[in-house]
C-alpha positions as CSV (number, residue, x, y, z in Angstrom):
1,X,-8.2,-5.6,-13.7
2,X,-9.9,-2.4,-12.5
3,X,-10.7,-0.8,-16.1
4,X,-14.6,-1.8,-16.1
5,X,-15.1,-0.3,-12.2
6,X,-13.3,2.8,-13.5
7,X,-15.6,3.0,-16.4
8,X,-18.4,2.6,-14.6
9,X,-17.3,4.5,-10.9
10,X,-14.9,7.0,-12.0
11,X,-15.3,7.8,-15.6
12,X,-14.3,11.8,-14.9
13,X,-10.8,10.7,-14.1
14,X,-10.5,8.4,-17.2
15,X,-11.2,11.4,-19.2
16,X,-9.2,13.5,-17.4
17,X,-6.3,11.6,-17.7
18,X,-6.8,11.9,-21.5
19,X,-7.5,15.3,-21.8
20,X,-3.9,15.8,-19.7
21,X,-2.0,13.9,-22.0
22,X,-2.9,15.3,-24.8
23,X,-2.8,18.5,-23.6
24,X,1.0,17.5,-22.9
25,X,0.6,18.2,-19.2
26,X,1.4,14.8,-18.4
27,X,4.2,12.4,-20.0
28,X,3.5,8.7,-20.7
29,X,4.4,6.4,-18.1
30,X,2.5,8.5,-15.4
31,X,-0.1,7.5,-12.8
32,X,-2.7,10.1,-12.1
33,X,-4.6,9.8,-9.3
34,X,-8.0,11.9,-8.5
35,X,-7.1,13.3,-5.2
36,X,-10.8,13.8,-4.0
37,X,-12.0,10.3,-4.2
38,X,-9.0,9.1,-2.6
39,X,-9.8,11.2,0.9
40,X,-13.6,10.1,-0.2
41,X,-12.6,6.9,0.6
42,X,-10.4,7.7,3.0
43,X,-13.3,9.3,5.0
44,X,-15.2,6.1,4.7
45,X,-12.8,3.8,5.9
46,X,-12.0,6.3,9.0
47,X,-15.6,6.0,10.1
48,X,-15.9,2.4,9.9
49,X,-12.7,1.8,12.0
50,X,-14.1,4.2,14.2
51,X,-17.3,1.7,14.6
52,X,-15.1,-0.9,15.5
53,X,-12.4,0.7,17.5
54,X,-10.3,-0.3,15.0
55,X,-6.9,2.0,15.1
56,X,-5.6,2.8,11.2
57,X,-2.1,3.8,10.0
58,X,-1.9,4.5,6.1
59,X,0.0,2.8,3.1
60,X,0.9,4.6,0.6
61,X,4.0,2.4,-0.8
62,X,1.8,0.8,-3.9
63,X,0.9,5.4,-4.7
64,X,4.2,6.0,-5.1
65,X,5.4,7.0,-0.9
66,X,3.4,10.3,-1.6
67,X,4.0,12.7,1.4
68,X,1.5,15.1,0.1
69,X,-0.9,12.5,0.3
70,X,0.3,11.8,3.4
71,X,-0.4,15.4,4.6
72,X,-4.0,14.9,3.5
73,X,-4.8,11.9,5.5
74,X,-3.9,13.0,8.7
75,X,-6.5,15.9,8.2
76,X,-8.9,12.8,7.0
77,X,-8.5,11.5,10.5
78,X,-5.7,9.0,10.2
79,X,-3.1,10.0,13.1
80,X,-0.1,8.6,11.2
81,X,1.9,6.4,8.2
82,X,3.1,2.7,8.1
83,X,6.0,2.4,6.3
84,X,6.9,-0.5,3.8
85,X,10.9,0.4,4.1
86,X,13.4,2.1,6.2
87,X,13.3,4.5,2.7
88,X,9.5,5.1,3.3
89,X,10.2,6.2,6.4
90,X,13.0,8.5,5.4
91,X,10.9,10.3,3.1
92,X,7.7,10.8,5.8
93,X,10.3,11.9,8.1
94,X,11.5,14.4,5.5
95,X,8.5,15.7,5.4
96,X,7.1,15.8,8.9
97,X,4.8,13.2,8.3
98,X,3.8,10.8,12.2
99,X,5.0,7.2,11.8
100,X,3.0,4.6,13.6
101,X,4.5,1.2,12.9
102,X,8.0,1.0,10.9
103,X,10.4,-2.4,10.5
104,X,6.9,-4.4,8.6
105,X,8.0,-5.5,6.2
106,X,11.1,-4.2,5.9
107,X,13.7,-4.1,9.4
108,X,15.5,-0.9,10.6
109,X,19.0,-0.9,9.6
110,X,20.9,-0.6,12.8
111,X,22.5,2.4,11.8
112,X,19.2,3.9,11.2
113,X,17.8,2.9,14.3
114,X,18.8,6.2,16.5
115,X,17.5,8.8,13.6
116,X,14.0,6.6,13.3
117,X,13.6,6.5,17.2
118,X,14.8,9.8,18.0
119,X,12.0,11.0,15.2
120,X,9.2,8.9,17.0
121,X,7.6,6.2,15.7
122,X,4.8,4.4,17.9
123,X,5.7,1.1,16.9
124,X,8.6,-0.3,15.4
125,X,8.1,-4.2,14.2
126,X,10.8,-6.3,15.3
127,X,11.5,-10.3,13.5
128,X,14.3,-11.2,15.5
129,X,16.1,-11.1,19.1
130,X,19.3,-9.4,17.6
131,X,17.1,-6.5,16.3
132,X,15.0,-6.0,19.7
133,X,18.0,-5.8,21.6
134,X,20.0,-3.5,19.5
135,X,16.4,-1.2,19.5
136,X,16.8,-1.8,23.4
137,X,20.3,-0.3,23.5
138,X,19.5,2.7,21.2
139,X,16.4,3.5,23.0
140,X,18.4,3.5,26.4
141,X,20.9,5.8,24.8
142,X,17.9,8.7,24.1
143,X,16.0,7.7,27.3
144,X,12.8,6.5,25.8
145,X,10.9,3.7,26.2
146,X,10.0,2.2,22.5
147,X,7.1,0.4,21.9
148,X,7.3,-2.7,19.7
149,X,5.2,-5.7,17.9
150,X,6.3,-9.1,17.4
151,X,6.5,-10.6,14.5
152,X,5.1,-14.2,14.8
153,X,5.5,-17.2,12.5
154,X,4.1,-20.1,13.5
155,X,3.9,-23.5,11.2
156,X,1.4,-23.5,8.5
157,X,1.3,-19.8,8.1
158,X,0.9,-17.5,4.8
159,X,4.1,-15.7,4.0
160,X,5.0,-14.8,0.8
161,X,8.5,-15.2,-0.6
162,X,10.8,-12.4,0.0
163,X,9.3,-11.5,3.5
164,X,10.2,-14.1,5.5
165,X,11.2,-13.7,9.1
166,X,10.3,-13.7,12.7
167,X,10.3,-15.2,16.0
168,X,8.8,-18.7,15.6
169,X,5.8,-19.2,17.4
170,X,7.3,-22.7,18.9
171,X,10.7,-20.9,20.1
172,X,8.5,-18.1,21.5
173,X,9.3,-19.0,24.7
174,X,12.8,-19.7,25.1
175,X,12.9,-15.8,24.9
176,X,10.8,-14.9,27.2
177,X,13.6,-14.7,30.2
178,X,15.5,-12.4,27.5
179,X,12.5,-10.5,27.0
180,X,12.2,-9.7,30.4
181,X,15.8,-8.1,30.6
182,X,15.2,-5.5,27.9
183,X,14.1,-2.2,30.0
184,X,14.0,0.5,27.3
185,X,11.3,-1.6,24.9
186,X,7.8,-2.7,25.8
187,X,6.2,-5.3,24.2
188,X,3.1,-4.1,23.1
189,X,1.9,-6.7,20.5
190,X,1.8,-8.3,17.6
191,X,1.7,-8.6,14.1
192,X,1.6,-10.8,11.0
193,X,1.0,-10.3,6.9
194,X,-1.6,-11.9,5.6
195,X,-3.9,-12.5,8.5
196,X,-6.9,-12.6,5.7
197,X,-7.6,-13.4,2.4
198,X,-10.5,-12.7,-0.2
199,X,-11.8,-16.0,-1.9
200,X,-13.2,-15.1,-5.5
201,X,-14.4,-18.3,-5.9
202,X,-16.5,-18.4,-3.1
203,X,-16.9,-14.5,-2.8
204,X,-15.9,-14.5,0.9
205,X,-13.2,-13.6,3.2
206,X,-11.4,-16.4,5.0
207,X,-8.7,-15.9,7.8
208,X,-5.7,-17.4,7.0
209,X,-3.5,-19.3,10.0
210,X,-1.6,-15.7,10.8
211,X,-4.2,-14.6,12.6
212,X,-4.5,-17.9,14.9
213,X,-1.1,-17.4,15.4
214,X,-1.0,-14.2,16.6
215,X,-4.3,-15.0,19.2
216,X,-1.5,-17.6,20.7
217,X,1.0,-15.7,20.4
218,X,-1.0,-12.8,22.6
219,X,-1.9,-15.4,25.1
220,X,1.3,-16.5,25.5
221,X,2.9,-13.2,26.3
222,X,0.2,-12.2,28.6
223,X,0.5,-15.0,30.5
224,X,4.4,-14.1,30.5
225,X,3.3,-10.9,32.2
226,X,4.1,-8.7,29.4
227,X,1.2,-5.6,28.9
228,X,0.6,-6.7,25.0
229,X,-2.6,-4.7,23.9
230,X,-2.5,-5.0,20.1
231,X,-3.1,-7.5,17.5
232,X,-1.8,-5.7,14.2
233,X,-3.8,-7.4,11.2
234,X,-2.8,-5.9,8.2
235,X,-4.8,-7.9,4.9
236,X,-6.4,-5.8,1.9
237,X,-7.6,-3.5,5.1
238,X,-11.2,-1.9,3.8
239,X,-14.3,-0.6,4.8
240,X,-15.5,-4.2,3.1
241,X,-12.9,-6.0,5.9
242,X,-12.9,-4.2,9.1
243,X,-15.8,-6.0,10.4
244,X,-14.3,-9.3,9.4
245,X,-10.7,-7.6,11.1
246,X,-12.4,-6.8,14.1
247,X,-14.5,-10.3,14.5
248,X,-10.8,-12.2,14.1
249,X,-9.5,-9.7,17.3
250,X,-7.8,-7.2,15.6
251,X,-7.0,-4.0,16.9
252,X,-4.9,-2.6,14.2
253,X,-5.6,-2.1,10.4
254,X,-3.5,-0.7,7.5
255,X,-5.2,0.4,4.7
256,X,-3.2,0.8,1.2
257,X,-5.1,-0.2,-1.8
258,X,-8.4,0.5,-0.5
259,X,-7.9,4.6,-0.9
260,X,-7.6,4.5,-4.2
261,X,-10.5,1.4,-4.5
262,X,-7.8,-0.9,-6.1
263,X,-8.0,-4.6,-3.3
264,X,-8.9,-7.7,-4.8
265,X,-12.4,-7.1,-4.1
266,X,-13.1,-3.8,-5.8
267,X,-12.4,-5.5,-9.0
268,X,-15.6,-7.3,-9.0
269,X,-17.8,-6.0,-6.1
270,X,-19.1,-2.4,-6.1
271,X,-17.8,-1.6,-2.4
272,X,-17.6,1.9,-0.5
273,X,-14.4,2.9,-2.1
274,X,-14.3,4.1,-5.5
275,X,-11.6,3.8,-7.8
276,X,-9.1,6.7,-8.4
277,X,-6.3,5.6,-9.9
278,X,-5.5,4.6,-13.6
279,X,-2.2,4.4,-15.8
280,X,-1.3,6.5,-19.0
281,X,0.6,6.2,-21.8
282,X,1.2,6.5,-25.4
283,X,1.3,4.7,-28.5
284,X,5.0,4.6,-29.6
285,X,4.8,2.6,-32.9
286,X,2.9,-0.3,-34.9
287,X,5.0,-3.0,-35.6
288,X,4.2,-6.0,-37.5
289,X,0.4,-5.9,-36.6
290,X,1.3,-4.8,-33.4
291,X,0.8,-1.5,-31.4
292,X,3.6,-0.7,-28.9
293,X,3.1,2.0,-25.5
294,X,5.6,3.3,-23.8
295,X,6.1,1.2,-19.9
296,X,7.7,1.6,-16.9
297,X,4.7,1.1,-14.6
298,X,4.2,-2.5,-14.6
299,X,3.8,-4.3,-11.4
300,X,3.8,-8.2,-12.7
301,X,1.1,-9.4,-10.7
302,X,-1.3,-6.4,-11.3
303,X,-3.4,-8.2,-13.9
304,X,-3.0,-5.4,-16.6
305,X,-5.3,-7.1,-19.3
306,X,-7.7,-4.1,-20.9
307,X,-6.5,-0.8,-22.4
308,X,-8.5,2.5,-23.5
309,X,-6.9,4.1,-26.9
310,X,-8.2,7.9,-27.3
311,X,-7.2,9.9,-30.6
312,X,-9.0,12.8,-30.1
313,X,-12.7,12.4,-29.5
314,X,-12.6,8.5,-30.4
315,X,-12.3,6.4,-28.0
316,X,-11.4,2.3,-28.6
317,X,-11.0,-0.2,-26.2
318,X,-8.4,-2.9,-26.6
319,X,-5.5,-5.8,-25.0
320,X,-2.4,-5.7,-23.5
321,X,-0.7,-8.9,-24.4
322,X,1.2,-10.5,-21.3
323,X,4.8,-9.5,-21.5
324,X,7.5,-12.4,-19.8
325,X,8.4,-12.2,-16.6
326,X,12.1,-12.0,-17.6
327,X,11.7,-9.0,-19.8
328,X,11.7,-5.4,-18.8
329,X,8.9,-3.2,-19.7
330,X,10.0,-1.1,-22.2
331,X,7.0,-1.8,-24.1
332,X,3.9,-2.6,-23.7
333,X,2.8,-5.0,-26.6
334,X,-1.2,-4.6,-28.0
335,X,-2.7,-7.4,-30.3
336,X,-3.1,-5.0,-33.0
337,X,-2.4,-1.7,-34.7
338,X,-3.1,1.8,-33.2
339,X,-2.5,5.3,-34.3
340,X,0.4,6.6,-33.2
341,X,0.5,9.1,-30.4
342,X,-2.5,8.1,-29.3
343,X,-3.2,8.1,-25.6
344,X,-3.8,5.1,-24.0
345,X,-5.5,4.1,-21.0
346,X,-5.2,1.3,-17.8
347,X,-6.7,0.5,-14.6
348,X,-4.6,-2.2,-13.0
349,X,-3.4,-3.0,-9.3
350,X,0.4,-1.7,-9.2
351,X,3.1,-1.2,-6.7
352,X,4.6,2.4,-7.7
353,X,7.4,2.2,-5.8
354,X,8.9,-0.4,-7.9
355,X,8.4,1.3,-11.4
356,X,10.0,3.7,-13.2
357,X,6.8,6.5,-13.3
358,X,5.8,9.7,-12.4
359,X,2.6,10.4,-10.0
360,X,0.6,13.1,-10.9
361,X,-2.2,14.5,-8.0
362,X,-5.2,15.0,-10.0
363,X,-7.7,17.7,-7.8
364,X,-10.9,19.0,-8.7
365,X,-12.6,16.5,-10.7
366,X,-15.6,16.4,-8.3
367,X,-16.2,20.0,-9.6
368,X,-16.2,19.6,-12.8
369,X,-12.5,21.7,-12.7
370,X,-9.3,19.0,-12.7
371,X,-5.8,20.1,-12.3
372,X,-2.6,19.0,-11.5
373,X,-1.7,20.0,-7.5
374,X,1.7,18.1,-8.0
375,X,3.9,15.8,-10.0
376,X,6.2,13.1,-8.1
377,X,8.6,10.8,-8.8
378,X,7.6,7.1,-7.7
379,X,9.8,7.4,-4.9
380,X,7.6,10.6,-3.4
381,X,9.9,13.8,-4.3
382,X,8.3,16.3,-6.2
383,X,9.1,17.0,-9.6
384,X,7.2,19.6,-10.9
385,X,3.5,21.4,-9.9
């Protein structure tokens, strides 16, 4: 998906990544990312938000829950982490890393409720009137006030399977007398996933129904007399989108795939963002006309299509044939033949923290001096420097 804009954007990291393997610093099945273009575009998204008074928290589920990217971004200007999971936030705890918004898309276990809020966390997101009161209780218990968005679902919304949940925008209401009773949470806002989309086919960005929702959500809970301030819009969040965020009334962006140049859009428009991540491994065997690489790292709906094969100085391009959905990736299957050992190359959109990989932080490619500052598992703990 993202091979040609590597080629042509970041061509020091596909060779680096080559140069590791074969080196043997680096097993197959391991994500490298250049570390300086990431805080390059990091640094470009920062000052566009600031343009727009757009407030950013980072993503870094789809790199692998990284903490020591983590610790680079808050020197980048980002003032804290949005967390996929309750096991995100475990690990930027562990590491002394500021949380802004847990519980979106994943809720707070109860029992993990008083570590979480006892850390701090700015936001939590809340889908339900169970989980806002339990927050409410555990909050009273440590004497703080905790902030909190709303997730709102209204009908006709985007949500994608395996995240649904959250007050329903025509029940909203009926809570509001509950609402009222909870004095150990504000409700500061609220919050929705996708609020935006990119069209390809029209090369635009369209607003989904989310984001209307939310507006009458807002409205609704001011109105209510409740002090709600943001409007957390979290969609493929870019230098390329934050106008388009901000137009919509969005207060609050969370940028993921854009640090490594990896949205939707960077597959096909040369944006701001460059990209810095690509996938290597190694050609186990040829069988039957077919060359095999070692998996682990694919993400099903990251359009892995093109492959780079390097033995030595040559340098072949090549297919990845489309492996079913109810198969595990052992393998990766190519259409034909390849010397074995070989390393081999992909650009691709991926969720780490679903595979099997390693993460290897890639520095000083800008220089003309790459090295390894750090290999992780896809979970975030380190494995080896």
């Amino acid at each position: 998906m993202f091979m040609e804009a590597t080629k042509k954007r970041n061509p020091r990291l596909i060779e680096a990544a080559i140069e590791l393997h074969q080196q043997g610093e680096i097993l197959p099945d391991t994500y490298v990312l250049d570390v300086d273009t990431i805080l390059f575009n990091a640094r470009a998204i920062v000052a566009e938000a600031k343009k727009h008074g757009i407030e950013l928290y980072f993503m870094l589920k789809q790199i692998g829950r990284n903490p020591k990217l983590a610790e680079l971004l808050l020197k980048e200007g980002f003032k804290a982490a949005v967390v996929v999971d309750f096991r995100e936030a475990m690990t930027m705890m562990d590491h002394q890393i500021p949380l802004g918004n847990v519980g979106h898309l994943v809720q707070i276990p109860d029992h993990l409720l008083k570590k979480i809020i006892s850390y701090g966390t700015e936001y939590i997101t809340v889908y339900s009137l169970d989980k806002l009161k339990q927050i409410n209780k555990v909050a009273k218990e440590l004497n703080v006030q905790q902030k909190v968005l709303l997730r709102v679902v209204d009908e006709g919304d985007a949500l994608y399977p395996g995240q649904y949940g959250g007050f329903e925008m025509n029940q909203l209401l009926q809570y509001v007398e509950e609402f009222q009773q909870l004095d150990s949470v504000e409700i500061a806002g609220v919050t929705s996933f996708p609020c935006f989309l990119y069209n390809p086919d029209i090369d635009q960005l369209e607003k989904t129904a989310n984001s209307d929702t939310l507006l009458k959500a807002m409205e609704l809970l001011r109105e209510a007399n409740f002090p709600v301030r943001e409007v957390n819009m979290p969609s493929t969040t870019s230098v390329y989108t934050l106008p388009f965020l901000a137009r919509l009334g969005g207060t609050q962006g969370e940028p993921g795939h854009a640090l490594t140049g990896t949205t939707p859009m960077h597959a096909t428009k040369e944006l701001p963002e460059v990209p810095a991540i690509v996938y290597v491994s190694e050609v186990s065997h040829n069988f039957k006309g077919k060359a095999y690489l070692y998996g682990g790292g694919l993400y099903r709906r990251g359009n892995l299509n093109h492959v780079l094969i390097a033995k030595g100085t040559e340098r072949k391009s090549g297919t990845i044939l489309p492996l079913p959905d109810e198969n595990i990736d052992y393998y990766l299957e190519m259409e034909d033949e390849q010397p074995v050992g070989a390393t081999a190359v992909m650009a691709f959109r991926t969720q780490i923290f679903v595979t099997r990989s390693e993460v290897a932080l890639v520095a000083g490619l800008k220089i003309g001096n790459p090295h390894i500052i750090g290999v992780y598992d896809s979970q975030g703990k380190y494995i080896r420097g």
